[in-house]
N, C-alpha and C positions, 0 to 999 in steps of 0.2 A: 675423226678429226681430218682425216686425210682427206674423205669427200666434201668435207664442207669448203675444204684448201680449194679443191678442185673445182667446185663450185662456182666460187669465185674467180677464178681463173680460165675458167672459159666463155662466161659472159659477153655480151656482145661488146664488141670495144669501144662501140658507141656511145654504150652507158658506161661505162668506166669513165670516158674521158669527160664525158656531162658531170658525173659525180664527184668525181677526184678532189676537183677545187674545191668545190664547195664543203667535201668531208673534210678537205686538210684544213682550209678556214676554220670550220667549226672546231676543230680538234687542236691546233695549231694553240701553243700554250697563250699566246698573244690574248686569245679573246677568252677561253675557259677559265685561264690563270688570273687574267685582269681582272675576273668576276670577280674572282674566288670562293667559287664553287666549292661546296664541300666534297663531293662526288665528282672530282676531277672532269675527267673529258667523257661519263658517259653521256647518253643521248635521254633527256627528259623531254615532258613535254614544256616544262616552263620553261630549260633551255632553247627547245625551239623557239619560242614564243619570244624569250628577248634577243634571240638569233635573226630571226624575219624585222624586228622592228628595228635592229643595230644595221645589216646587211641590206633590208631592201628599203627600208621606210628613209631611216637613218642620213642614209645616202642620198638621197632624193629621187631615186627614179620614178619617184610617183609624179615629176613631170612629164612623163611619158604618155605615151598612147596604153589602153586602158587594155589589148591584149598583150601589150608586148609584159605590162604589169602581172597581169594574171599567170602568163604561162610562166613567168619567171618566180611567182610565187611557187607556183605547182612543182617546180625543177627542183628548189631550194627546201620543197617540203619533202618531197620522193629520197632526195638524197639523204637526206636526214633521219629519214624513216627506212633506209636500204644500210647506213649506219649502225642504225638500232636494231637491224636484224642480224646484222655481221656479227656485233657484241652477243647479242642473244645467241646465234651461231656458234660461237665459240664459247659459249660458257660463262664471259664476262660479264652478265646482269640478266636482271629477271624484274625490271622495271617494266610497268605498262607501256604499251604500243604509246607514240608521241601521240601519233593523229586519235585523240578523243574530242570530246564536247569541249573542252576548251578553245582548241584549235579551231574548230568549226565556228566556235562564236565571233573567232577573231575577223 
């Protein structure tokens, strides 16, 4: 458990500080809790899915210019799926990877 602590801990700070928000959003009881979710704040993929639609859709930034959409999806999806590896990490779930055929059709 200790290496995985560490793990995470020496990552580049870059990606921490990219991820951070977007995991505390997702995890932050505001949006998990509002669901209500049966499986509290783990990372699915159908959580992703109405995560991307509540976060990026939801919001409007799809009046944006069409990369700044794109890479902002890819950020929001990375984070979510570096989530689900922390969980898997440490033991707390053994749900499939978010990013399957679902996600892709999205």
């Amino acid at each position: 458990m200790q290496a995985v602590r560490q793990k995470y801990a020496i990552r580049p700070k870059g990606t921490s500080q990219a991820y951070a928000p977007i995991q505390q959003r997702f995890t932050i009881s505001e949006w998990c809790d509002e669901r209500r979710f049966v499986d509290g704040q783990l990372a699915t993929e159908q959580k992703l899915i109405a995560f991307l639609q509540n976060e990026l859709i939801g919001k409007g930034c799809c009046n944006r210019e069409w990369p700044y959409i794109f890479n902002r999806l890819k950020l929001h999806v990375a984070a979510i799926a570096d989530f689900w590896k922390q969980q898997v990490d440490f033991g707390v779930k053994e749900h499939p990877k978010p990013r399957t055929t679902m996600r892709r059709q999205y």
